[in-house]
C-alpha atoms as a printed R data frame, in Angstrom:
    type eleno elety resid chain resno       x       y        z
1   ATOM     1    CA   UNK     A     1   0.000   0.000    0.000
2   ATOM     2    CA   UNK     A     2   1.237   3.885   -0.853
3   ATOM     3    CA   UNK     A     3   1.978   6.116    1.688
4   ATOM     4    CA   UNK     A     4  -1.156   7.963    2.197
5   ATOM     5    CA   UNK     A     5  -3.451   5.309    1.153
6   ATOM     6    CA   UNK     A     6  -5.917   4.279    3.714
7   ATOM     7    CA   UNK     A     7  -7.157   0.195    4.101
8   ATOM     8    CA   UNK     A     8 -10.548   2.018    3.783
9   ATOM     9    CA   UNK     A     9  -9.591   3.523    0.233
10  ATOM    10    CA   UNK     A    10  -8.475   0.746   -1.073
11  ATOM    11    CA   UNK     A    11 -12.125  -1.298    0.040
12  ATOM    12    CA   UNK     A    12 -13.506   1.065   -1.961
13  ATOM    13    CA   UNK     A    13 -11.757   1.405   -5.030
14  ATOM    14    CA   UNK     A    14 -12.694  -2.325   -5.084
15  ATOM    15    CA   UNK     A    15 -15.979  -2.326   -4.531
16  ATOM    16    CA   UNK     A    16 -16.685   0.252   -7.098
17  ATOM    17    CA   UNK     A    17 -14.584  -2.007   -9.396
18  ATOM    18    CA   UNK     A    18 -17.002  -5.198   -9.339
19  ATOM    19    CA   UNK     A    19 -19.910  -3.068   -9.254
20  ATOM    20    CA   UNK     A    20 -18.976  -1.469  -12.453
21  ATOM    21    CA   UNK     A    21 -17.650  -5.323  -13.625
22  ATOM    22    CA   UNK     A    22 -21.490  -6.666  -12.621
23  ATOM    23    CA   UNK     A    23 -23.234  -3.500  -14.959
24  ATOM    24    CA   UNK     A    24 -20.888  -4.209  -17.987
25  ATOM    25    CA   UNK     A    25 -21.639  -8.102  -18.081
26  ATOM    26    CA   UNK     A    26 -25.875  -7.037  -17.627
27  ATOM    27    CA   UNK     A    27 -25.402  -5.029  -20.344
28  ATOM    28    CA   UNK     A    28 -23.495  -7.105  -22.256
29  ATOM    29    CA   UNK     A    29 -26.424 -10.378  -21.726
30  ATOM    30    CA   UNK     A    30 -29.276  -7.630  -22.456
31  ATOM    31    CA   UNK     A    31 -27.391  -6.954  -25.741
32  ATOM    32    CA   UNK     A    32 -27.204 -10.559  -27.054
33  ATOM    33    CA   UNK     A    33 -30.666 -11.150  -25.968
34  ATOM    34    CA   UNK     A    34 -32.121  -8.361  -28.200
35  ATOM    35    CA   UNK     A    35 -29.568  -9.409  -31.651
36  ATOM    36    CA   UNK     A    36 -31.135 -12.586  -30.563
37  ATOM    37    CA   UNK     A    37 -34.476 -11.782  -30.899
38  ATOM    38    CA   UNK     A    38 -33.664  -9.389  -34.179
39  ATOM    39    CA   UNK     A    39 -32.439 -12.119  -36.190
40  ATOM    40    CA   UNK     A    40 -34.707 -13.229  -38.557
41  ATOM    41    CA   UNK     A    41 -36.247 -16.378  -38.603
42  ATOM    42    CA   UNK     A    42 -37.469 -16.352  -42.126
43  ATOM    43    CA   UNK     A    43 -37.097 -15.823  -45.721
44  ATOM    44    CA   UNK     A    44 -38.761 -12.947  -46.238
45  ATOM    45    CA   UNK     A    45 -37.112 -11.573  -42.562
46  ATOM    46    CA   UNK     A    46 -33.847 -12.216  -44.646
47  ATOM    47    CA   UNK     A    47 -34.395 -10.425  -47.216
48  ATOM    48    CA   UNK     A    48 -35.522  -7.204  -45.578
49  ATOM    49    CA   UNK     A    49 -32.657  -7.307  -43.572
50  ATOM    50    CA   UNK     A    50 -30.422  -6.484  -46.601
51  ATOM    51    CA   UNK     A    51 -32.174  -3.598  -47.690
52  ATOM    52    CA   UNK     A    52 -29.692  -0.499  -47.128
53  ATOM    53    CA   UNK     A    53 -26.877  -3.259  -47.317
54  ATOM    54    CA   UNK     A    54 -24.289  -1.683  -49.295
55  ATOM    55    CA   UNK     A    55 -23.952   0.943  -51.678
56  ATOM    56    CA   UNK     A    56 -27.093   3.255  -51.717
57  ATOM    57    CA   UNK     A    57 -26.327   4.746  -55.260
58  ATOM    58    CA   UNK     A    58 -25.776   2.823  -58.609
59  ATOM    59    CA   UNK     A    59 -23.193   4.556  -61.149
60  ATOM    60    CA   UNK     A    60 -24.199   3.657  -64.673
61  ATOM    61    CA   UNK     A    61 -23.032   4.211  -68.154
62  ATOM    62    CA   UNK     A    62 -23.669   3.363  -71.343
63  ATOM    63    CA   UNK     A    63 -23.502   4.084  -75.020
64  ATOM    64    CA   UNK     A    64 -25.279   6.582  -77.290
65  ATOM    65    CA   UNK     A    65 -26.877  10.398  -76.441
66  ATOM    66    CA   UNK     A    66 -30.354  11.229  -77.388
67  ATOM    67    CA   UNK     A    67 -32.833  13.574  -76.194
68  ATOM    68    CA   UNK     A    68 -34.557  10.910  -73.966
69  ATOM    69    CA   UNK     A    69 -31.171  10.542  -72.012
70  ATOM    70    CA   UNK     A    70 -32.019   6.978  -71.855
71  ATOM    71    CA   UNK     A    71 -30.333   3.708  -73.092
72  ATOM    72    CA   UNK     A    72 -31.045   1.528  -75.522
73  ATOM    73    CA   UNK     A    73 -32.695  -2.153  -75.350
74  ATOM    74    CA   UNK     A    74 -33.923  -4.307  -72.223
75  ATOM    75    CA   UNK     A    75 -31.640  -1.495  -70.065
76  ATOM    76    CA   UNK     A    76 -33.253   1.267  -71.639
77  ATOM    77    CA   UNK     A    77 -37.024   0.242  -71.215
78  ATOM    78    CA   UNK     A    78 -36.468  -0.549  -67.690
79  ATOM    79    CA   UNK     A    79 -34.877   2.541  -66.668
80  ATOM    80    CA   UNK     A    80 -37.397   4.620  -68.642
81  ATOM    81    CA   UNK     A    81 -40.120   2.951  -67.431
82  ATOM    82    CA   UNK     A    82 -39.323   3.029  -64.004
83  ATOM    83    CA   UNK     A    83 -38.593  -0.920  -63.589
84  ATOM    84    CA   UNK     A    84 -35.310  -0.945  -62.717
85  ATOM    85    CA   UNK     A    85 -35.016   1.927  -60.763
86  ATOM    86    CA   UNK     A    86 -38.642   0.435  -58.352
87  ATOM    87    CA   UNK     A    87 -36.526  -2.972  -58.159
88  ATOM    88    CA   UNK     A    88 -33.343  -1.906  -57.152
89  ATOM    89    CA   UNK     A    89 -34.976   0.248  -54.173
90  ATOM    90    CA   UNK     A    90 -35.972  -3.551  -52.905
91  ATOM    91    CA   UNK     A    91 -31.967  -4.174  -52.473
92  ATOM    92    CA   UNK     A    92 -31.300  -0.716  -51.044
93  ATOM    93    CA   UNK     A    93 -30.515   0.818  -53.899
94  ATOM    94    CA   UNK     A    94 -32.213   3.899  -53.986
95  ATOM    95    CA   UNK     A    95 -30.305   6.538  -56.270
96  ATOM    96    CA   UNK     A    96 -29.726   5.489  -59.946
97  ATOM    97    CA   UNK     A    97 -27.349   7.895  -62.108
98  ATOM    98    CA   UNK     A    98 -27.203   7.270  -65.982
99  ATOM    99    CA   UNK     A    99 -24.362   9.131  -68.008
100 ATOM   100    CA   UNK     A   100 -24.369   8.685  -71.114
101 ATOM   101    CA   UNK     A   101 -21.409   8.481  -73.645
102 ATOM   102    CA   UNK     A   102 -20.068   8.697  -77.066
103 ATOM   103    CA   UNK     A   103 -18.150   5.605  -77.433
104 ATOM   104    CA   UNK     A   104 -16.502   2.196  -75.893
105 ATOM   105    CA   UNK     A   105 -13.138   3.858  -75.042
106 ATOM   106    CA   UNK     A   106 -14.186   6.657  -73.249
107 ATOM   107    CA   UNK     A   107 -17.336   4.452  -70.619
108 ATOM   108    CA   UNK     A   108 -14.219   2.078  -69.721
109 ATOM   109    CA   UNK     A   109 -12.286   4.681  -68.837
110 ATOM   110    CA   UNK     A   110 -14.780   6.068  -66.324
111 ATOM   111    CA   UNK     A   111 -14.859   2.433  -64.836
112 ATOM   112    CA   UNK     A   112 -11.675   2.427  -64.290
113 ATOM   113    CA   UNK     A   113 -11.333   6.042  -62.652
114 ATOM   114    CA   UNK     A   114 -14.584   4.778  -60.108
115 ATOM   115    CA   UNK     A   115 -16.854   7.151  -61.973
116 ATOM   116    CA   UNK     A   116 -19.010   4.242  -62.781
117 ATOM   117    CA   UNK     A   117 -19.864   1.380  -61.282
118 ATOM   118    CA   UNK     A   118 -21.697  -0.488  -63.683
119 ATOM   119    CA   UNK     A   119 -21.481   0.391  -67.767
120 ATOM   120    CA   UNK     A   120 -22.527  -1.759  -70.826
121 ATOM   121    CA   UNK     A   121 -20.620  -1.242  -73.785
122 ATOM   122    CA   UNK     A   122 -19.702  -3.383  -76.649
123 ATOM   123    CA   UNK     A   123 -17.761  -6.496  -76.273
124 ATOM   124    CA   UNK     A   124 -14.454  -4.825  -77.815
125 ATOM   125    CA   UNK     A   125 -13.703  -2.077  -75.592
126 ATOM   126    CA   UNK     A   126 -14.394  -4.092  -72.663
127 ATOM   127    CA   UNK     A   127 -12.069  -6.753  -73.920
128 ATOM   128    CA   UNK     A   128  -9.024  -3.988  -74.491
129 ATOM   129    CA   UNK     A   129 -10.034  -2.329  -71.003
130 ATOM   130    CA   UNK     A   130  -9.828  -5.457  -69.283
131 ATOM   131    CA   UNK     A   131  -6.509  -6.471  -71.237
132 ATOM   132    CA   UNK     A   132  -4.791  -3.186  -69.286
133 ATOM   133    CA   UNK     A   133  -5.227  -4.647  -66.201
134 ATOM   134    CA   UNK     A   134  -8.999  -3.156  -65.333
135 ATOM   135    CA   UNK     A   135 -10.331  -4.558  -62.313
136 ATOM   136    CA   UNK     A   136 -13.961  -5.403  -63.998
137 ATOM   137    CA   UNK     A   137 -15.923  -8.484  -64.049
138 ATOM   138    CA   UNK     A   138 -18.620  -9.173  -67.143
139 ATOM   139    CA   UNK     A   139 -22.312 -10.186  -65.702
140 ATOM   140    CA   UNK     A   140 -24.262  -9.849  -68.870
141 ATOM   141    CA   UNK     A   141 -23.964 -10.318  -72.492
142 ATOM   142    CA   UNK     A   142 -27.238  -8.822  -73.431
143 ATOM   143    CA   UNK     A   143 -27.208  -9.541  -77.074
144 ATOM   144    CA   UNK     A   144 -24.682 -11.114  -79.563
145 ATOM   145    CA   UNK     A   145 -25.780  -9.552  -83.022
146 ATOM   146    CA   UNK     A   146 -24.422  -6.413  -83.622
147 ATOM   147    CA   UNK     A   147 -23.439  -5.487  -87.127
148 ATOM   148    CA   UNK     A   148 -21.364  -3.206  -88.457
149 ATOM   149    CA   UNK     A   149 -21.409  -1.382  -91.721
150 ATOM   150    CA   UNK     A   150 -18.717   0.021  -94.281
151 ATOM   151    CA   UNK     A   151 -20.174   2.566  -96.215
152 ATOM   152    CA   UNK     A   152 -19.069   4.739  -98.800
153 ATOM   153    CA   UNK     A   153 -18.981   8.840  -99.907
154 ATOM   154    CA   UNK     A   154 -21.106   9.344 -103.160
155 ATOM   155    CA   UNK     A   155 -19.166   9.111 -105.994
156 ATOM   156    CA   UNK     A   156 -16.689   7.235 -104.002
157 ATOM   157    CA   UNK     A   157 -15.098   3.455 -103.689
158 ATOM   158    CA   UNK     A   158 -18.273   1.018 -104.531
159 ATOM   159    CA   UNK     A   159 -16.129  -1.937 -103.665
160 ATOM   160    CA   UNK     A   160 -13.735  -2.844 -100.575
161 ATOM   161    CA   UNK     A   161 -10.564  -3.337 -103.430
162 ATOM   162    CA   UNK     A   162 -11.308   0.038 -104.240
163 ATOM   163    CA   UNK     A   163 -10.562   1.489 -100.787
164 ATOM   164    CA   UNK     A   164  -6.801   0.586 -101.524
165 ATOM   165    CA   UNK     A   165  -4.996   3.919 -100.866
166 ATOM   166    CA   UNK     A   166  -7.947   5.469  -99.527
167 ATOM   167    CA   UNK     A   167  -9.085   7.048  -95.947
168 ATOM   168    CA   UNK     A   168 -11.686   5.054  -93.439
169 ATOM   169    CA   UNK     A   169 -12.634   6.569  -90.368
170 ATOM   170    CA   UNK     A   170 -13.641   4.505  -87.716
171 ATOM   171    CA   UNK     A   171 -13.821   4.876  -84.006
172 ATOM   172    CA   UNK     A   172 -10.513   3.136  -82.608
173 ATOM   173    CA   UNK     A   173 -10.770   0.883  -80.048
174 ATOM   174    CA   UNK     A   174 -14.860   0.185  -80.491
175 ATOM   175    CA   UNK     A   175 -16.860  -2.611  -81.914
176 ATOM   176    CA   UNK     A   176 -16.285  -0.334  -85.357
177 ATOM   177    CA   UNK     A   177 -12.472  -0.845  -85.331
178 ATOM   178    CA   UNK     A   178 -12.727  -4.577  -84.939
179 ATOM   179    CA   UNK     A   179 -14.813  -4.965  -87.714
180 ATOM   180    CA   UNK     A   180 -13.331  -2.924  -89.845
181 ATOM   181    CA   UNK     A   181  -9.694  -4.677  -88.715
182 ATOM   182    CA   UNK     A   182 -11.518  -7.607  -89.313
183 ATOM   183    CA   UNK     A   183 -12.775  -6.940  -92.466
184 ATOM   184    CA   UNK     A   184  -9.094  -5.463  -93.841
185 ATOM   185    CA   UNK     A   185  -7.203  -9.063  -92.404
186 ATOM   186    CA   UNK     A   186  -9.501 -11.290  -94.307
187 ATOM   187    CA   UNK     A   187  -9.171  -9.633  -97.653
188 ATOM   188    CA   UNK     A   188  -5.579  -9.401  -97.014
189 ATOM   189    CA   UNK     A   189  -5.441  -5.247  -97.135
190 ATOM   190    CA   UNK     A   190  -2.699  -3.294  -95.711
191 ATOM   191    CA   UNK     A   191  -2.820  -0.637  -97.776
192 ATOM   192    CA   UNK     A   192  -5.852   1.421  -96.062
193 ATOM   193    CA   UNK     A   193  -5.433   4.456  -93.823
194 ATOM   194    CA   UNK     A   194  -7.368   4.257  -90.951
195 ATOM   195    CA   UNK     A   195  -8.118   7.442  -88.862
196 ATOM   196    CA   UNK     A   196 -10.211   7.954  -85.917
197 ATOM   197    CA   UNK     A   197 -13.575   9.762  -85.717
198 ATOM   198    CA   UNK     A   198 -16.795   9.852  -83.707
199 ATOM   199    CA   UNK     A   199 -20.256   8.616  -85.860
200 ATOM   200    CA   UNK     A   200 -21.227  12.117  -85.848
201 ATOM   201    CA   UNK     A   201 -17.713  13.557  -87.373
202 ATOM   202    CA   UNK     A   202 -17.261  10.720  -89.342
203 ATOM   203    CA   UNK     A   203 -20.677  11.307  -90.807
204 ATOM   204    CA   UNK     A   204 -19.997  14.986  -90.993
205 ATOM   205    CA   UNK     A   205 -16.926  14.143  -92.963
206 ATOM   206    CA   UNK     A   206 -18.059  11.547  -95.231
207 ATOM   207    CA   UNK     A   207 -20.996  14.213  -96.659
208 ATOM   208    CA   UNK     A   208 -17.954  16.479  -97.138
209 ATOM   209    CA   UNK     A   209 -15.582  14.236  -99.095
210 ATOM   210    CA   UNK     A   210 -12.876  14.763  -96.802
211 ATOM   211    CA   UNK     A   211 -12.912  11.023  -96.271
212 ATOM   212    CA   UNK     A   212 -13.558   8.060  -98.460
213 ATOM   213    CA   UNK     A   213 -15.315   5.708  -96.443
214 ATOM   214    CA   UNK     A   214 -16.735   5.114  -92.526
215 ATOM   215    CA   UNK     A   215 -17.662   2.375  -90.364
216 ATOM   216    CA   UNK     A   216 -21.035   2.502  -89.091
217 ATOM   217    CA   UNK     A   217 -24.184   0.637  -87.295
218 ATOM   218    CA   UNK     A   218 -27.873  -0.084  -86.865
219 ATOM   219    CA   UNK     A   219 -30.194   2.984  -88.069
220 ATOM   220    CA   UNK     A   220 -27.798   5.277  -88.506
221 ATOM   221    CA   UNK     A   221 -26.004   3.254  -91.073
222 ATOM   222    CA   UNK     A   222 -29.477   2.161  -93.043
223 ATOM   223    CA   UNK     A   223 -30.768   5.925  -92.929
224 ATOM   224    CA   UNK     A   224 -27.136   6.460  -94.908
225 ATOM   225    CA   UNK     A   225 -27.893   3.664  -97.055
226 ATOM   226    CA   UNK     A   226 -31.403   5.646  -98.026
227 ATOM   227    CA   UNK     A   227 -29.507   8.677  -99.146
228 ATOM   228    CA   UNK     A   228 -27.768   7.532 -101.423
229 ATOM   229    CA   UNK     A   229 -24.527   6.531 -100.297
230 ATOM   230    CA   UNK     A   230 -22.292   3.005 -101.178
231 ATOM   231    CA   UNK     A   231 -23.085  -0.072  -98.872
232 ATOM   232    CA   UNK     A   232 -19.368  -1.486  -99.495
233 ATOM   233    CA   UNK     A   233 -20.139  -4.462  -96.475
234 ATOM   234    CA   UNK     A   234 -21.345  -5.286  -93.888
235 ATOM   235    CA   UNK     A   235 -20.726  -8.045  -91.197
236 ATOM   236    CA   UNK     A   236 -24.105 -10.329  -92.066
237 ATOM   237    CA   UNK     A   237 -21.561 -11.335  -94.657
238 ATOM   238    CA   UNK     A   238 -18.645 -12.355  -92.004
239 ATOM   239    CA   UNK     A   239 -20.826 -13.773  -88.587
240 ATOM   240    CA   UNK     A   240 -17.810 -14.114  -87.092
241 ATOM   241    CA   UNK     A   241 -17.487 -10.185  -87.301
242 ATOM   242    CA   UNK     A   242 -20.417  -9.715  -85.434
243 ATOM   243    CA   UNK     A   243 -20.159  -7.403  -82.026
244 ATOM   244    CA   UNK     A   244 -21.652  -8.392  -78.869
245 ATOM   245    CA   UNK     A   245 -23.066  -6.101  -75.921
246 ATOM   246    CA   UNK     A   246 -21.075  -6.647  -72.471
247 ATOM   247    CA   UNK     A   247 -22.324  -5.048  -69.193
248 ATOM   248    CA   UNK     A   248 -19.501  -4.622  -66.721
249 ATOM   249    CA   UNK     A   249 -19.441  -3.816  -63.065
250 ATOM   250    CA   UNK     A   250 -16.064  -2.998  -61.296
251 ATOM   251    CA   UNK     A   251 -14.760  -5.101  -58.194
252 ATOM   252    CA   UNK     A   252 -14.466  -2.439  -56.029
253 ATOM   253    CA   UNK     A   253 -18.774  -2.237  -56.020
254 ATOM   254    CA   UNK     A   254 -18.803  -5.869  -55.814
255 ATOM   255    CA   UNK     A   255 -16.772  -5.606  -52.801
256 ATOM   256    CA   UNK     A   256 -19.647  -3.545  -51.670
257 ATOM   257    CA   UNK     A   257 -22.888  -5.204  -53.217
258 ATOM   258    CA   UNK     A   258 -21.532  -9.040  -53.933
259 ATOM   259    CA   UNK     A   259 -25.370 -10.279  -55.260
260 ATOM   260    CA   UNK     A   260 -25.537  -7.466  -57.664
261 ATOM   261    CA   UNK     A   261 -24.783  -9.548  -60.911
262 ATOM   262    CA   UNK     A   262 -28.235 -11.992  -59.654
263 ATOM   263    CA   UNK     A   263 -30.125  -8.985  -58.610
264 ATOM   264    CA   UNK     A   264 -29.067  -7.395  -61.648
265 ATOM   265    CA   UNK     A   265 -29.664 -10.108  -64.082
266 ATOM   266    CA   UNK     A   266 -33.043 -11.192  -61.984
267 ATOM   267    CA   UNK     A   267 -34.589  -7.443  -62.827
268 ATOM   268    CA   UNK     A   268 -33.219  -7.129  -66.524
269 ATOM   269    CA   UNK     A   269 -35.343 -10.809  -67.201
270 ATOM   270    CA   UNK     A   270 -38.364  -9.115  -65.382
271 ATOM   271    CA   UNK     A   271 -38.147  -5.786  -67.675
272 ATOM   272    CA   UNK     A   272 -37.724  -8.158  -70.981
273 ATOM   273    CA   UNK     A   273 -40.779 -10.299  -69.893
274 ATOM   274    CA   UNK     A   274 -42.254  -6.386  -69.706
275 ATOM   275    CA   UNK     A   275 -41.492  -4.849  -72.906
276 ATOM   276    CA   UNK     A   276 -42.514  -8.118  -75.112
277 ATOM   277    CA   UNK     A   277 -46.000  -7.544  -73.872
278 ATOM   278    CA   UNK     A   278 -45.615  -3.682  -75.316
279 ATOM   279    CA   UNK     A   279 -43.889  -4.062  -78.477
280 ATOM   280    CA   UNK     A   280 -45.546  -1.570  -80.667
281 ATOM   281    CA   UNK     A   281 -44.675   0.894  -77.213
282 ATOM   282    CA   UNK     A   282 -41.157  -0.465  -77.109
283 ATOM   283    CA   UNK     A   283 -40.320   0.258  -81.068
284 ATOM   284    CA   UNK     A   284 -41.890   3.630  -80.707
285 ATOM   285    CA   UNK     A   285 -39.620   4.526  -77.362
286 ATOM   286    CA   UNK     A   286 -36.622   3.102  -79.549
287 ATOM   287    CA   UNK     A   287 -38.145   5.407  -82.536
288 ATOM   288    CA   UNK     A   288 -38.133   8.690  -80.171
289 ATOM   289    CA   UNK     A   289 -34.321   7.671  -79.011
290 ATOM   290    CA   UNK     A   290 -33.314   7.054  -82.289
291 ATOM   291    CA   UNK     A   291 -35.202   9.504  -84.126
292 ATOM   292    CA   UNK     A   292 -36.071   6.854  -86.311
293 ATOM   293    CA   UNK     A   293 -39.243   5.468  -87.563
294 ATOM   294    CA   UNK     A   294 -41.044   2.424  -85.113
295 ATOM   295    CA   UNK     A   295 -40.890   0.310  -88.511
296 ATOM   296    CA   UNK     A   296 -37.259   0.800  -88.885
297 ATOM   297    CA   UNK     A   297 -36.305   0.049  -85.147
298 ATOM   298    CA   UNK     A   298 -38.159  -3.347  -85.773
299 ATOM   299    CA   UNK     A   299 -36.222  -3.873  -88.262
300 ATOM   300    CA   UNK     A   300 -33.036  -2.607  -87.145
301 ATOM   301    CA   UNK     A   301 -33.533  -3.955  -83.149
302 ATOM   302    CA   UNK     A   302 -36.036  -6.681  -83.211
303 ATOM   303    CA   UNK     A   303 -37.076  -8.096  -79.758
304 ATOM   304    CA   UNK     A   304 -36.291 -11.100  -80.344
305 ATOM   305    CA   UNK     A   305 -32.423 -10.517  -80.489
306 ATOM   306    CA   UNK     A   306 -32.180  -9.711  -76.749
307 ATOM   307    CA   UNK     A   307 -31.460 -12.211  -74.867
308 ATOM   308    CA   UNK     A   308 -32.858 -13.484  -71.713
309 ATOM   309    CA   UNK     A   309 -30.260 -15.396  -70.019
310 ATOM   310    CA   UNK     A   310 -26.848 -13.313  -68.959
311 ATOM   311    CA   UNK     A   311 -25.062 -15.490  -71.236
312 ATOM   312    CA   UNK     A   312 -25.569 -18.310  -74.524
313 ATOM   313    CA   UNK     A   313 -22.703 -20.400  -76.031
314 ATOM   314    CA   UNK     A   314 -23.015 -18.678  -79.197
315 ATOM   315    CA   UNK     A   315 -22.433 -15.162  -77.712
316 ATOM   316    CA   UNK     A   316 -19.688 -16.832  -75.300
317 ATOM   317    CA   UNK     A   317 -17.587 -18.239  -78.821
318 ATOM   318    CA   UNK     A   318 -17.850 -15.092  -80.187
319 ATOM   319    CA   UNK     A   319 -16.029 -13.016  -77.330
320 ATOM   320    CA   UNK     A   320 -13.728 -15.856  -77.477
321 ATOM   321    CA   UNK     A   321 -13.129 -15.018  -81.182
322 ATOM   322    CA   UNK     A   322 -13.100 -11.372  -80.545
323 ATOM   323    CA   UNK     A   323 -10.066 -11.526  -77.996
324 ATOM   324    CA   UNK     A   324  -8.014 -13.835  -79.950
325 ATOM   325    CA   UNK     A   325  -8.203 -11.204  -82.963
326 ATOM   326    CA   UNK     A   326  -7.593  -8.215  -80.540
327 ATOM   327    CA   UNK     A   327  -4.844 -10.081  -78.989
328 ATOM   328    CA   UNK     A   328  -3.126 -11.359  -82.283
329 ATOM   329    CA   UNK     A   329  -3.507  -7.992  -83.690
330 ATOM   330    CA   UNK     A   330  -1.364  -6.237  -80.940
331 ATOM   331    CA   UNK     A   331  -4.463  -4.763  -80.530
332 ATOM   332    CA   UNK     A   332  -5.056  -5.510  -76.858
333 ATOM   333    CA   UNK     A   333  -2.082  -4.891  -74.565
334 ATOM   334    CA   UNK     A   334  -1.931  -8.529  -73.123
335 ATOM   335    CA   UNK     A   335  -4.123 -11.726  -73.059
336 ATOM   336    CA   UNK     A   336  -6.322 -13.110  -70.517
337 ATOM   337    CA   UNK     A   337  -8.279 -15.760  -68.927
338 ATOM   338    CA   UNK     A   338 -12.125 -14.957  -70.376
339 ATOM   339    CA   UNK     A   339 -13.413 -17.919  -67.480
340 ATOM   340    CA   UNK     A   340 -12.085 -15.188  -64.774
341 ATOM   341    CA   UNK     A   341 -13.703 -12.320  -66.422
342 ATOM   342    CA   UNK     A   342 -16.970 -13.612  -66.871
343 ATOM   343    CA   UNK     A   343 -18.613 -13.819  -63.728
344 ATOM   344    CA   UNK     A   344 -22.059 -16.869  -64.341
């Protein structure tokens, strides 16, 4: 005992000790008794419990800007309709973001940076981002038709031998490049200048002569086709030139929200069951985005070529095709394992 301390001090400090020892360990028991009686006891329990689980806010990009602000197919319905954005509230979700952008290239590198969290893009640029390294994983390979279109300026090259010598804009790195690359490799070319444009310039240009050719897609290709410019090819003549869609989430929100590929997947199938009971509503939504016609968008975007599983064994040989080229093409930076990008 210190000097100074009394034998009745140190009763005390005891005392107060084991009474504060007996509140902690009543505590502690009422604490476990009330977890115990919060856990749930049965499915539906479970599932509430998740809500607010996570991430709050979903991040998500994709391809193309219209006046709707508003994707296109299964994605695009749902989130203009409201589906998506009423089914994600159910997992806590409760702020949905769309940006919208220009091309492949540029949506990947937003992924990368953590703009995004989620972005669907075509098969290509997703490939090449994922080749540098990107810390994405592929949940959804929405459709597995996409075809693009070589077309000519008036007056121009009618045929692909006469493009030798001549200027094609394309837009690098995107679904465009590869099937233009594509296109060039199996007719042996090497002798084409390739430069880079967006559909817009590239349009812009080819009215102006200043180029001799363009890659192009979907309505915006067939409404050039209608006025009066060259169809030179396009890839319903080489299937294995065909682009696929590829929706990507990043790991870092998976690290957050690990179910959001089923969730995901699980609402997309619920908005496709939706819009097949609208059709003539979903052509004319495409039609507004588009600025198209309804008949054209059925023609251009039928129904029936979105899929309703996340993935098929047709689309799957076709990314598998698509890499190799990239890859034996110096195209992509290095190769990879597709069975660790793909998350079933």
């Amino acid at each position: 005992m210190k000097k100074g301390q009394n034998k009745h001090g140190f009763h005390k400090s005891r005392y107060v000790g084991g009474l504060l020892a007996l509140v902690f360990i009543m505590l502690f028991t009422q604490a476990c008794g009330s977890v115990a009686q919060q856990t749930p006891s049965t499915g539906a329990a479970s599932t509430a419990s998740t809500v607010g689980k996570g991430p709050t806010t979903l991040n998500y990009g994709y391809i193309g800007t219209s006046k709707l602000n508003f994707p296109s197919g299964a994605e695009g319905w749902g989130f203009y309709k409201g589906i998506i954005q009423e089914e994600l509230k159910k997992h806590g979700i409760t702020d949905v973001k769309l940006t919208a952008f220009p091309n492949g290239p540029d949506l990947s590198e937003s992924l990368i940076s953590g703009r995004l969290d989620v972005g669907s893009l075509g098969d290509t640029p997703a490939i090449l981002s994922r080749s540098t390294g990107a810390k994405t994983r592929f949940i959804t390979q929405g459709s597995t038709s996409s075809i693009g279109y070589l077309i000519g300026k008036k007056n121009g090259p009618q045929t692909l031998a006469e493009l030798k010598g001549k200027t094609v804009a394309t837009q690098k790195g995107s679904f465009h490049h590869r099937y233009l690359a594509g296109l060039l490799k199996e007719n042996n070319m090497t002798d084409v200048k390739i430069v880079h444009l967006l559909r817009v310039d590239a349009e812009a240009a080819l009215a102006r002569g200043e180029i001799d050719a363009m890659t192009n897609t979907d309505v915006f290709a067939l409404k050039q086709i209608d006025q009066g410019y060259p169809l030179i090819d396009d890839a319903t003549k080489h299937t294995n030139l065909l682009g696929t869609s590829a929706t990507v989430t990043t790991e870092d929100y998976l690290s957050k929200k690990a179910d959001f590929p089923k969730i995901w997947n699980e609402i997309r199938l619920k908005v496709l069951n939706d819009l097949k009971t609208k059709p003539d509503e979903y052509y004319k939504f495409l039609a507004e985005l588009n600025n198209s016609t309804p008949e054209l968008m059925q023609k251009v975007s039928p129904i029936s070529n979105i899929k309703d599983v996340p993935f098929t064994d047709e689309g799957i040989k076709l990314l598998e095709g698509t890499k190799k080229f990239l890859v034996d093409e110096k195209l992509a930076e290095k190769d990879f394992d597709l069975n660790q990008w793909i998350l079933k």
